[in-house]
Backbone as CSV, one residue per row, in Angstrom:
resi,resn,N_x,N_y,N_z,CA_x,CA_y,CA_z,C_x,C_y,C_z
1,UNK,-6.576,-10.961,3.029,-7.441,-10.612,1.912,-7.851,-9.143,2.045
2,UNK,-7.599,-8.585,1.207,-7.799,-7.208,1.298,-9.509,-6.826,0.633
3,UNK,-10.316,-5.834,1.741,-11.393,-5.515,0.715,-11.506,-4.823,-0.470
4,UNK,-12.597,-4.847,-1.125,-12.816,-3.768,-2.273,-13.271,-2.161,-1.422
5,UNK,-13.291,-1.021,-2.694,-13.471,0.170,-2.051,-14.685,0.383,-2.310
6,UNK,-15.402,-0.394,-3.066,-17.078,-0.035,-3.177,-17.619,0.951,-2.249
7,UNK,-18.651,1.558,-2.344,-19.641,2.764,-1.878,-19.789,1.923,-1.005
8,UNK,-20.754,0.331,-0.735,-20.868,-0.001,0.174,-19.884,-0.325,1.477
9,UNK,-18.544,-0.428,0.776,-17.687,-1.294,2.020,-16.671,0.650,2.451
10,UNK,-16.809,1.602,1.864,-17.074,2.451,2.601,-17.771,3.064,3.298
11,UNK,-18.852,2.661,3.232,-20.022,3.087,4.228,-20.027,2.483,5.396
12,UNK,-19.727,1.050,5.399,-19.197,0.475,6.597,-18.237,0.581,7.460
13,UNK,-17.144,0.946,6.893,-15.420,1.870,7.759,-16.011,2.855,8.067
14,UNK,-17.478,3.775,7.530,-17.581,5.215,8.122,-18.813,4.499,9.611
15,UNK,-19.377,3.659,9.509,-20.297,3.498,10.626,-19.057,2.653,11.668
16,UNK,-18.595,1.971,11.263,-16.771,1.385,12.134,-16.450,2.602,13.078
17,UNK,-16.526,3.898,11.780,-15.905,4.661,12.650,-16.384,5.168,14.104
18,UNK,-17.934,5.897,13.316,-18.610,6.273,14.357,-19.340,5.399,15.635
19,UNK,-18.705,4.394,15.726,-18.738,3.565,16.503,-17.745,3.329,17.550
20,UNK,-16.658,3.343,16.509,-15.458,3.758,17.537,-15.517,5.340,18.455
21,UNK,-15.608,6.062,17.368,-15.681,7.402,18.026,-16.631,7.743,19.395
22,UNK,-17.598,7.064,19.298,-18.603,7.315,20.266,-18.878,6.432,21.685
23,UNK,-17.742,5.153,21.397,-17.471,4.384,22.429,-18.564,3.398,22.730
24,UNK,-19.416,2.936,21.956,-20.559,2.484,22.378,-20.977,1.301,21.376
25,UNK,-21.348,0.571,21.988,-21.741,-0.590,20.984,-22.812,-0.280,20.221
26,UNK,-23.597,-0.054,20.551,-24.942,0.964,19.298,-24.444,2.654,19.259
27,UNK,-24.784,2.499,17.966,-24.891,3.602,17.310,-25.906,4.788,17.568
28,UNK,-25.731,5.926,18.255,-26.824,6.957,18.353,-27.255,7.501,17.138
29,UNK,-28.516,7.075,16.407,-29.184,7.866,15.237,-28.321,9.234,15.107
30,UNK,-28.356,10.320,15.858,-27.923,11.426,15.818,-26.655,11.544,15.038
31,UNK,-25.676,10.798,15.649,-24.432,10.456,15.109,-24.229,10.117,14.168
32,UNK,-24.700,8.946,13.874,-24.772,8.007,12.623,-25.131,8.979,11.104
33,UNK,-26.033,9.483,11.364,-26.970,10.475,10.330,-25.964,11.563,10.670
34,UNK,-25.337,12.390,11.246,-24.708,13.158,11.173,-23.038,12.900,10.450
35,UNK,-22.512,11.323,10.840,-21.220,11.260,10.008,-21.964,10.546,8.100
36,UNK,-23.540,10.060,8.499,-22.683,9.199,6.950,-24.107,10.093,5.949
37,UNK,-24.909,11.264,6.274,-24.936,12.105,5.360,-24.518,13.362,5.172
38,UNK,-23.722,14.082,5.840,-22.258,15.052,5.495,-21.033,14.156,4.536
39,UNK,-21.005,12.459,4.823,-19.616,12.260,4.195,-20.018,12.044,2.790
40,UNK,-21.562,11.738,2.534,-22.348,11.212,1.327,-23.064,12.218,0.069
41,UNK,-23.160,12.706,1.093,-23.752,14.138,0.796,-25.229,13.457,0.240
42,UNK,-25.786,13.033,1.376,-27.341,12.016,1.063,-28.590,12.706,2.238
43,UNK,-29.361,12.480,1.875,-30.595,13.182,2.623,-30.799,11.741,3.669
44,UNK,-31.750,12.351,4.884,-31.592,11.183,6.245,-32.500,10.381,5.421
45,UNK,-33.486,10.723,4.836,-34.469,9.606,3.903,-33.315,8.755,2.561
46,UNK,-32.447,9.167,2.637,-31.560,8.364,1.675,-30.862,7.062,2.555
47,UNK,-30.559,7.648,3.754,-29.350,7.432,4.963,-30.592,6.582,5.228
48,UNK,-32.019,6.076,5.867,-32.522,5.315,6.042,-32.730,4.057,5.326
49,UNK,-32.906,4.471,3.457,-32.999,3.299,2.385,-31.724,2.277,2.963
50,UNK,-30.665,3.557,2.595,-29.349,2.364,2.504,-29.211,1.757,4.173
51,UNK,-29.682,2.066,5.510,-29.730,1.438,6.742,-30.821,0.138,6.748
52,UNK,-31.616,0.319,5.650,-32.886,-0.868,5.714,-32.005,-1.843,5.169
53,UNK,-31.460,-1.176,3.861,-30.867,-2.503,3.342,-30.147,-3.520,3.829
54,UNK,-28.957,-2.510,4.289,-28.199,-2.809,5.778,-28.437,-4.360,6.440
55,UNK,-29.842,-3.318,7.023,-30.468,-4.486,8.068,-31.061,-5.879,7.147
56,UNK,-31.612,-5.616,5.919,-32.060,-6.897,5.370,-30.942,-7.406,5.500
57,UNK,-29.510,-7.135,5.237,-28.080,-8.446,4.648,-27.957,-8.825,5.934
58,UNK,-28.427,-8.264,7.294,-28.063,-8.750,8.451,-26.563,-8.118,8.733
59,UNK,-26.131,-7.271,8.076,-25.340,-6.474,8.518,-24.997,-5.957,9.824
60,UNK,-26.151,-4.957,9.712,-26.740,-4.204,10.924,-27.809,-4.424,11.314
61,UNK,-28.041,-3.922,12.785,-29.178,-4.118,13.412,-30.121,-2.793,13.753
62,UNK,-31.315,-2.509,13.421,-31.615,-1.314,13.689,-32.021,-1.104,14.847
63,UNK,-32.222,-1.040,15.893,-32.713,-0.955,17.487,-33.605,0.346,17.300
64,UNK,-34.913,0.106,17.065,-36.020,1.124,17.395,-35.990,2.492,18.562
65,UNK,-35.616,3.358,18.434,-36.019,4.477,19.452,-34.301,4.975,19.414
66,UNK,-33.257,3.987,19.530,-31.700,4.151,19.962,-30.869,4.291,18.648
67,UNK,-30.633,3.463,17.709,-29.587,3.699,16.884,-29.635,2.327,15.859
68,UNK,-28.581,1.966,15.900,-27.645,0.691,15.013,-26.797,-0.098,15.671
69,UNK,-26.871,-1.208,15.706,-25.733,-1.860,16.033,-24.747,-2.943,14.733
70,UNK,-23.484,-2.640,14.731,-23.103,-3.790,13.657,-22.754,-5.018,14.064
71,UNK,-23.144,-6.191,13.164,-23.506,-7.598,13.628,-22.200,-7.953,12.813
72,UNK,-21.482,-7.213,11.831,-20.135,-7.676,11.032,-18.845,-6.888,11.224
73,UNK,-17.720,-7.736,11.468,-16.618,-6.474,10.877,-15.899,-7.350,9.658
């Protein structure tokens, strides 16, 4: 089954990525905010809305002080 290209299910291949890239099962804020508002062209207060939401679908996990972790692929 192939996905759709929606805004959302690209936003997810770009946090995939930086996940891969960084070798680590959570996500460093730094990182995260650095690949997905350069690829969005979104302010970190934008990059937070769409990470809350995130976390409501149970998507992601936000880990206080550290980063993100994803709970889906």
């Amino acid at each position: 089954m192939q996905r759709k290209s929606g805004l959302y299910n690209i936003l997810f291949r770009r946090l995939i990525e930086v996940r891969e890239s960084c070798k680590k099962e959570i996500i460093p804020f730094p990182e995260l905010f650095e690949k997905i508002c350069r690829n969005f062209s979104i302010t970190k207060q934008e990059a937070w809305e769409v990470l809350f939401l995130l976390n409501d679908l149970e998507l992601i996990q936000i880990i206080a002080g550290h980063g993100i972790k994803i709970l889906t692929t």
